[in-house]
Structures are given as structure tokens and as C-alpha cells.
C-alpha positions in Angstrom: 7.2 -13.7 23.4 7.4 -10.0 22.2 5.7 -7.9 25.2 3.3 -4.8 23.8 3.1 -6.2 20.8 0.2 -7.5 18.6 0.8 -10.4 16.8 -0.9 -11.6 13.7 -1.2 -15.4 13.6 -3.0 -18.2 15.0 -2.7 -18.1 19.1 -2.4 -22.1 19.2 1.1 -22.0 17.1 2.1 -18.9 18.7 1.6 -19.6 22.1 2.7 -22.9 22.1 6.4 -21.0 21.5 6.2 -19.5 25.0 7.0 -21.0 28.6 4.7 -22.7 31.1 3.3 -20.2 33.8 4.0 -16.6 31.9 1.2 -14.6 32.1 -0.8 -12.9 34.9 -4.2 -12.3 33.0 -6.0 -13.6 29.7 -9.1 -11.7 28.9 -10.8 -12.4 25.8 -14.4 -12.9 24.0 -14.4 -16.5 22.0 -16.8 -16.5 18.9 -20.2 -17.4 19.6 -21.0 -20.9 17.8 -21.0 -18.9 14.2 -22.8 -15.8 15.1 -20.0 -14.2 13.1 -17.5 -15.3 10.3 -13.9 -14.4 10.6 -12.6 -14.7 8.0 -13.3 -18.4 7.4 -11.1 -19.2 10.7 -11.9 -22.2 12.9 -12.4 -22.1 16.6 -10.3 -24.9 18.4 -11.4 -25.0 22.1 -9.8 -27.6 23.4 -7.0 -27.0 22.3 -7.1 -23.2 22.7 -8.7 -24.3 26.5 -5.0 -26.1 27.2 -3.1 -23.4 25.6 -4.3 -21.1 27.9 -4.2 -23.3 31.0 -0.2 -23.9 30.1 0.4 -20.1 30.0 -1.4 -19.4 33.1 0.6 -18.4 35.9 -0.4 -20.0 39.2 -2.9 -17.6 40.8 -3.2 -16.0 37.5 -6.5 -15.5 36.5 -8.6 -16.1 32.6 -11.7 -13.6 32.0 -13.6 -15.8 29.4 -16.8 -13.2 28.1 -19.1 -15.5 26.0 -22.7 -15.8 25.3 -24.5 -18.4 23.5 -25.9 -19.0 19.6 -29.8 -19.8 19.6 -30.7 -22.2 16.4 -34.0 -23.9 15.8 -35.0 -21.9 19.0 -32.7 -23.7 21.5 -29.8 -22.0 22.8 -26.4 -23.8 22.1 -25.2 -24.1 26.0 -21.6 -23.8 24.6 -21.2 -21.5 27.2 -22.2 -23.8 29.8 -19.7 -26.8 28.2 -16.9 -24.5 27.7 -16.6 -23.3 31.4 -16.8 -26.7 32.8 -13.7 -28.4 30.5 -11.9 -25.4 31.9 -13.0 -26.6 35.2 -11.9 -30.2 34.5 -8.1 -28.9 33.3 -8.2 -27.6 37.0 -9.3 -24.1 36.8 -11.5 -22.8 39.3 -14.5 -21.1 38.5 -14.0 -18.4 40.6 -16.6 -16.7 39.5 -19.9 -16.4 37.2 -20.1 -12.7 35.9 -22.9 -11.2 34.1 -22.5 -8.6 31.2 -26.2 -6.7 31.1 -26.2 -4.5 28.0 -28.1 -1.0 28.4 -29.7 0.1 25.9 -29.9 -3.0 23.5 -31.8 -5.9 23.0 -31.9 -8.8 20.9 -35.8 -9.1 20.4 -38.1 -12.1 20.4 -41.7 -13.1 20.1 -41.0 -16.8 21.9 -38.7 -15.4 24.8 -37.6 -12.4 26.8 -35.3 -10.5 25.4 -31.8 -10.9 25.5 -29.9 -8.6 27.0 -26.6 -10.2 28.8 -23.9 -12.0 28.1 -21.5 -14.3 30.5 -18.0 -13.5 32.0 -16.7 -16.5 33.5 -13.9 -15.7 36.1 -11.6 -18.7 36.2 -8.4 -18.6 38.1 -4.9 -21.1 38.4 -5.6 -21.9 41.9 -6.2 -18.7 44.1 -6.2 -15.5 42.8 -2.7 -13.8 43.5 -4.6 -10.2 42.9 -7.7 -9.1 43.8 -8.4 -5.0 43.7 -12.4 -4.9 44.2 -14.2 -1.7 42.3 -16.0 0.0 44.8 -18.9 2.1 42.9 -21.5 1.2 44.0 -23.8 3.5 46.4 -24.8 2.5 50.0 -28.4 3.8 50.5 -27.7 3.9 54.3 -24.3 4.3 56.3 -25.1 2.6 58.9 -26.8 -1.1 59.3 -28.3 -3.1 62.1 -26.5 -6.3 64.1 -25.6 -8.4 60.9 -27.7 -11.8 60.7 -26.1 -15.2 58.7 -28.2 -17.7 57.8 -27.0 -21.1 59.2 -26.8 -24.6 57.5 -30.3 -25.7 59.3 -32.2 -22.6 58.3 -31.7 -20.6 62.0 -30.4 -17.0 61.8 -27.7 -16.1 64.0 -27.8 -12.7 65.0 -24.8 -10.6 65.3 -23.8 -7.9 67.9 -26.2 -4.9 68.0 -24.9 -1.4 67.3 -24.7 -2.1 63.8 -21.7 -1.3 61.2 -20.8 2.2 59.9 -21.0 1.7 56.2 -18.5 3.5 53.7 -20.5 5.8 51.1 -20.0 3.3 48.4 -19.0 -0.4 48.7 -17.8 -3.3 46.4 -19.9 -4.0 43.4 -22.2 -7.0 42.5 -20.8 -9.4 40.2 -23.6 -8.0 37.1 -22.0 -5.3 35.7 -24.0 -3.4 33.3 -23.0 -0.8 30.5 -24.2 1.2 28.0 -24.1 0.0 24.7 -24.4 1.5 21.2 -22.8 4.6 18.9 -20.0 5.8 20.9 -20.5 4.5 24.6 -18.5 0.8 23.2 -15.5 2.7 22.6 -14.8 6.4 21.4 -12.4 4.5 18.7 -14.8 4.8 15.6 -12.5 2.1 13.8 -13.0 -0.4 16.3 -16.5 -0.5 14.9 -15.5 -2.5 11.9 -15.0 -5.5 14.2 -18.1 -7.8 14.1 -18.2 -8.1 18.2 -17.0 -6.0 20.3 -16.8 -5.9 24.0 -17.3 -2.0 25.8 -13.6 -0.3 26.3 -15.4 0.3 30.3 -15.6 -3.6 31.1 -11.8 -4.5 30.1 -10.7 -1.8 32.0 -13.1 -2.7 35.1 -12.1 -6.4 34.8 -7.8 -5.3 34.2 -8.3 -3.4 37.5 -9.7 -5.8 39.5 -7.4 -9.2 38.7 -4.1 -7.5 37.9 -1.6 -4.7 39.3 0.9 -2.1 37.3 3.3 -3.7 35.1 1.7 -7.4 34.9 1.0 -9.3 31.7 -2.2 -9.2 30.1 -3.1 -11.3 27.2 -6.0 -11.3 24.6 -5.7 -14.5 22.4 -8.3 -13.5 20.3 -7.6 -9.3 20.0 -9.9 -8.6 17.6 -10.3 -4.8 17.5 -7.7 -4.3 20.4 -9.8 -3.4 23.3 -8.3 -6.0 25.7 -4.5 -4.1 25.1 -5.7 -0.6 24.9 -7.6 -0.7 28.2 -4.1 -2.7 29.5 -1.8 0.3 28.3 -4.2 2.6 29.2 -3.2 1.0 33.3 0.2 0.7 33.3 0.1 -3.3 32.3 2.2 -5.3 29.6 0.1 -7.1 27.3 -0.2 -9.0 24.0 -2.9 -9.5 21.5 -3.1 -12.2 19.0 -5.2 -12.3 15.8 -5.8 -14.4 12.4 -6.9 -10.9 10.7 -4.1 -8.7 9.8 -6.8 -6.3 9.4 -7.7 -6.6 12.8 -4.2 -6.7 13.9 -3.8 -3.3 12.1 -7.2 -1.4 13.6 -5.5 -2.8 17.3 -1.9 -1.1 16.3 -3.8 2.0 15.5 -5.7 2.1 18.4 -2.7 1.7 20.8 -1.1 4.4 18.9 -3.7 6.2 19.6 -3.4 5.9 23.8 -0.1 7.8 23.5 -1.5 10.9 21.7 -5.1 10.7 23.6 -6.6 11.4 20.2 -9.6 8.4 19.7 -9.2 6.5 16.2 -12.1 8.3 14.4 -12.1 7.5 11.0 -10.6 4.9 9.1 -8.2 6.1 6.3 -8.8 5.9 3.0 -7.5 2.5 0.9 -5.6 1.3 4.1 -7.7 -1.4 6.2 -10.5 -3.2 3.3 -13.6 -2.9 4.4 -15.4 -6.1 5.4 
């Protein structure tokens, strides 16, 4: 296991060289049923799902961003099936994220438009690190007596006086950014990927489950946001890919971190087009 490295192969026979319980945090996008063709590659949950289980480190935590194919006007639900057979390998679903997408929509004259996507927040027992993002504007600073809602329906009323309030406090769990031309990443390159997930949300999602120096793993790189936004904070990390033109585009863009200069343009007779 080669640490700040991307590695071009299939993650199932590279992983399955490493040791049980070595990494702190896999984030990665899965394709979607076959929105997208890479490269004529398969897609091997299962046993990607125990792969990554293996791997995990106990309180470790596996960022899973995935949204479903619609065919004959039904949506898939391999979203849906895919969270709970990591629930069944003994993952908790620690949480259920939503990705909102500003600025885009997938249109339709049978449904609302679609404009999210899931991140399913599983973690190896209980999260070891949790560092919440706290963005997100109170409208007052200070609150009345708090009130819970009991079992039976009764509110139970808390001490009056109320609560002084910080100017911002911990964020929902729907995080929504901006999509489109250069707000995904400022790396023009990245843009020959097919999917790609905005530079913003794996840097949100490496600060909140992970501290300085752990190990962060993208299985399926792709373009190489996952590592960039985990050398950009001080983590170790390793991206795998079938493409070695992927592979390459990920290289350049970690390059790219030391110098602060964004990948514009691709150059000439290096990486084949798609």
C-alpha cells in the first residue's frame, strides 16, 4: 500500500493486497446503473462492498455519493439496495446526506425535476472523528426555554431564559452547491471525466470525518477530486482507477496543489480524448 499515490488498476485486486483495518476514510461516487460507460469496466458491488468493509478501520467512516438510473420511467432503487447490504456487513448508516445541485436540473414532463443526489454516511462502529462545519447563519442569537417532543406526543418544556446562540451553528445534513462551468472544480481537465462530484463537497465531507495526516481513500478516483481535496488538508490518501487516463488527469491535478496553478488545459497528444 503506496500512501499519496494513484494507482491504476482494479481496486478489488489491489485492495485485497492491503491489511484488515487500514484506512480512516473512503469517499467515493460508484457509477450510476450505466448512466455512463467507463471504458467497458464492470461494477462489482458486492464484492467492492466487502473490500471496503475489510479496509475500514474501526470507527472509520465510508462516504458513498450515489444517485439512481431511471429506465422505462422507474427509478432503479440501487441506491436504496446498495446502502442496506452495507448495512447487513455491519456498517451503520450513520447518516443519510443529500447533495442538492444549484443551478442544474435533469428536466421532466412526468416528474419534478431532479436535482439531488444521495451521500450515505456509513461508519465501522462509531465514528472515531467528528469535526461539524459550522456555516450556517442563526437568524436570532438568542432562543426561548427549549421544548422536546416526548414518546406520547406531550412537550416538555425546558428552563426559561432561553440559550445564547453562536452567530452560525452546525449545518443541516442537505448540502447544496453550485454546479456548472467552473464552480465543480477550477481544474478544466477534470472536465473530461463523465461524473464528477464538486472539489467544495470532498473537502466539506474530508473535514468533517477525518483529522491532519489520516488516510483517505477513493476506490474509484476518477478525475482525482477525492485526493486533491485530501492534499489540499494535510491528509494521506490513495486513489484507484481502471483508466490510466483518468489516473493521469488525477496525477496532474495533485501536481497541481503544490504550485496553486488549476489544471486549465489539457496538453496537446498527451491524455486521448474520450
Amino acid at each position: 500500500m503506496i500512501e499519496n499515490s494513484i494507482i491504476c488498476g482494479d481496486c478489488l485486486e489491489v485492495i485485497k493486497e492491503w491489511d484488515d483495518n487500514c484506512v480512516d476514510l473512503i469517499l467515493t461516487s460508484p457509477p450510476y446503473g450505466d448512466l455512463r460507460i467507463y471504458r467497458g469496466y464492470h461494477f462489482y458491488f458486492d464484492d467492492m462492498a466487502n473490500s471496503f468493509f475489510r479496509v475500514l478501520k474501526d470507527g472509520g467512516v465510508l462516504v458513498w455519493v450515489v444517485g439512481d438510473q431511471t429506465e422505462n420511467g422507474s427509478e432503479s432503487g440501487n441506491s436504496f439496495r446498495q446502502a442496506l447490504h452495507f448495512k447487513q456487513l455491519g456498517l451503520n448508516l450513520h447518516d443519510t446526506m443529500i447533495y442538492a445541485k444549484r443551478g442544474f436540473a435533469n428536466p421532466s414532463n412526468t416528474r419534478y425535476h431532479q436535482v439531488f443526489e444521495y451521500m450515505f454516511v456509513f461508519s465501522k462502529g462509531t465514528p472515531k472523528t467528528f469535526n461539524p462545519i459550522k456555516d450556517r447563519l442563526n437568524i436570532e442569537k438568542k432562543r426561548g426555554g427549549d421544548a422536546t417532543r416526548q414518546r406520547d406526543g406531550s412537550v416538555l418544556k425546558g428552563e426559561k431564559g432561553g440559550l445564547a446562540l453562536e452567530n452560525f451553528g452546525q449545518r443541516y445534513n442537505i448540502w447544496e452547491y453550485k454546479i456548472g462551468g467552473g464552480n465543480v472544480s477550477t481544474d478544466r481537465i477534470s472536465h473530461q471525466h463523465p461524473a464528477i462530484f464538486p472539489e467544495q463537497l470532498a473537502l466539506d465531507h474530508i473535514k468533517s470525518w477525518s483529522n491532519e495526516n489520516d488516510l483517505i481513500l477513493d476506490p474509484m478516483v476518477g478525475s482525482g477530486t477525492t485526493c486533491v481535496a485530501a492534499k489540499m488538508l494535510g491528509r494521506k490518501y490513495i486513489g484507484i482507477d481502471i483508466s490510466e487516463k483518468y489516473c493521469e488527469i488525477a496525477r496532474q491535478r495533485l501536481e497541481a496543489v503544490d504550485t496553486g496553478v488549476p489544471v486549465k488545459e489539457r496538453q496537446k497528444g498527451q491524455i486521448p480524448l474520450w
